[in-house]
N, C-alpha and C positions, 0 to 999 in steps of 0.2 A: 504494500500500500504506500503511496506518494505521499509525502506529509507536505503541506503547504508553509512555505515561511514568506513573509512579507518585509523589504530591506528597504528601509527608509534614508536616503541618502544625506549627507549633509550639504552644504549652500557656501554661501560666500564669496563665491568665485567662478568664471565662466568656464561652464564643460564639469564641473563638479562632477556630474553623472559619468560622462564618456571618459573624462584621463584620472579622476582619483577613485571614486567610489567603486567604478565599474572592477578597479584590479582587488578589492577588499571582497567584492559578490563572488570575482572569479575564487579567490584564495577559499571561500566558505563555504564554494560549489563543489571545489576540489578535495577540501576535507570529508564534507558532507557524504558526497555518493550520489549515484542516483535517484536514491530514495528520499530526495526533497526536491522539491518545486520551489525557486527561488524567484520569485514575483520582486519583479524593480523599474516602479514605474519612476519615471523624468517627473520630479517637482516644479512648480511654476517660477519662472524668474528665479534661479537658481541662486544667477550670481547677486540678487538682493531679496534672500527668501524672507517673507513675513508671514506671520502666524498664520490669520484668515485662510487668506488665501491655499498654504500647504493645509491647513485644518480642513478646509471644503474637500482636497484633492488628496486627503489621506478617507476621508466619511466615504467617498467612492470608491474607494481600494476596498477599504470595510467590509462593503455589501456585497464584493467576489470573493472573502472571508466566512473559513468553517471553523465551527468548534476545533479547537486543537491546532490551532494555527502559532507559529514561533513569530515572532516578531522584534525584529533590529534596525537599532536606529542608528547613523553614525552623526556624531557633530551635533550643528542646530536640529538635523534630523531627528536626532532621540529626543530632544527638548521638547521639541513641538507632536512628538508622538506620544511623547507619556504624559504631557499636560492634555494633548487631545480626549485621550483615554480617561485623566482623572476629571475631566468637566464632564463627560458624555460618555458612559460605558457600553460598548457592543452588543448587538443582541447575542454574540457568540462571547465560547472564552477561550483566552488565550490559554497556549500549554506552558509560556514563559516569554518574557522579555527582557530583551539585552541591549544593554545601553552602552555605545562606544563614546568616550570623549566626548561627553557632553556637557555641554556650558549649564549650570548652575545659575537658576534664575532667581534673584531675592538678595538680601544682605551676605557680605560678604562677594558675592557675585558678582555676575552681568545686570546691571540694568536692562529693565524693557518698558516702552511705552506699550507694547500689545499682549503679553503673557504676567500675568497677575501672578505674585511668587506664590506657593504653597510650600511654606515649614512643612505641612503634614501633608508631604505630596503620598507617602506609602499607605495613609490613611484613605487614600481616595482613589486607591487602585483596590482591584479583587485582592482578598486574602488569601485566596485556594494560586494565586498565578505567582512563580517565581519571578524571582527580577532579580537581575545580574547587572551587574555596573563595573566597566573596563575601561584602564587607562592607564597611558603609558606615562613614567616618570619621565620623558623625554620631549613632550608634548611642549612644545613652543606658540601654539595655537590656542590652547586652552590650558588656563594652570591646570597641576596634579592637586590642587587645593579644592577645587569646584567637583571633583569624586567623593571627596571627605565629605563636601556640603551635603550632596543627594544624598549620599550614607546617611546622616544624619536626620536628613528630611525625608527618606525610604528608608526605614531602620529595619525592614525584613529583607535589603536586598544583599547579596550575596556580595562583597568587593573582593576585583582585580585589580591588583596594583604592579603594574608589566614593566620590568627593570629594562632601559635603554629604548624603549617603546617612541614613538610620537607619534603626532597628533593621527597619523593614516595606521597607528600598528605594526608598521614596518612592511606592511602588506601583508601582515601574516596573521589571519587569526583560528590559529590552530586551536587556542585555549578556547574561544568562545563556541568552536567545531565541537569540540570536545564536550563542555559541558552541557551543549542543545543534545551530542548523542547522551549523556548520560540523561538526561532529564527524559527523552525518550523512549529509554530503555527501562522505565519503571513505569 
C-alpha cells in the first residue's frame, strides 16, 4: 500500500521549488522507497510567500489528503503549515508531522504582520499526531534558537538537533526518512 506524504516547500527566494527544495523531496524519495507518494505542489509567489495566500493553496492540497497522511514542511513552509493546521484542523489525520528549519513565530523570534504567535502552538494541534522538529546547528538562515522556541511552544514534539547541518540539511535527510519509517512501522 502507497502511503501518501504531503512536502511543503519553503519560500524566500526564486525557484525555491525547482533548485533547493526539489533536491530535499529527491533525498526523502530516495530514503523512503517506493512505498510513498510524495505530493509537492509549487507554493504561490514563492520568492515572497505570505500566509493567506500558501494557507488557501495548502486547504487545496488538504482535500487530495487521506487519513494517514505524513506531512513536511521545510523553512516558512513548516510555519505556515503547522499554524494552518493549529487555526483549522483537517477533516483527516495526520500519521505525523515534521518540521525542517522552521522560523519561530512570536517572542524571541520572527516577527509577523500575518501569522499570530501561538506559545501553545502543541496545544492546538491533534494529540494522537506526532511532530518532529529538525535543524541543523549550521543553519545560517534560521537561528538553531527558533527549534528550542517550537520545543517549547510544541512540548510533545520530538527534537533534532543535526550537528554541521544548515538551513537545506545538507540535502540529506536521512534522519527524518528514518523516523517517518519508524512511525510507520507501528
Amino acid at each position: 500500500m502507497t502511503r501518501q506524504l504531503l512536502f511543503v516547500q519553503g519560500g524566500g527566494g526564486e525557484n525555491a521549488h525547482d533548485e533547493w527544495d526539489s533536491k530535499l523531496v529527491e533525498s526523502l524519495q530516495r530514503e523512503l522507497g517506493p512505498d510513498y507518494e510524495i505530493r509537492y505542489p509549487r507554493m504561490p509567489d514563492e520568492d515572497d510567500p505570505q500566509f493567506a495566500p500558501w494557507k488557501a493553496a495548502l486547504r487545496k492540497e488538504f482535500d487530495k489528503l487521506e487519513d494517514g497522511v505524513i506531512l513536511v514542511g521545510h523553512s516558512i513552509g513548516a510555519t505556515i503549515l503547522v499554524h494552518s493546521l493549529a487555526d483549522e484542523s483537517p477533516e483527516w489525520a495526520p500519521a505525523g508531522i515534521f518540521l525542517i528549519s522552521m522560523p519561530f513565530i512570536g517572542e524571541g523570534g520572527w516577527p509577523s504582520d500575518e501569522v499570530k504567535p501561538k506559545p501553545d502552538l502543541g496545544g492546538k494541534l491533534s494529540a494522537r499526531c506526532p511532530v518532529y522538529l529538525y535543524h541543523g546547528d549550521a543553519d545560517e538562515t534560521v537561528p538553531i534558537k527558533h527549534v528550542e522556541l517550537s520545543a517549547t511552544a510544541i512540548p510533545q514534539a520530538v527534537l533534532r538537533k543535526l550537528a554541521g547541518r544548515d538551513h537545506q540539511l545538507n540535502n540529506d535527510m536521512s534522519e527524518v526518512a528514518a523516523d517517518i519509517l519508524e512511525l510507520s512501522a507501528r
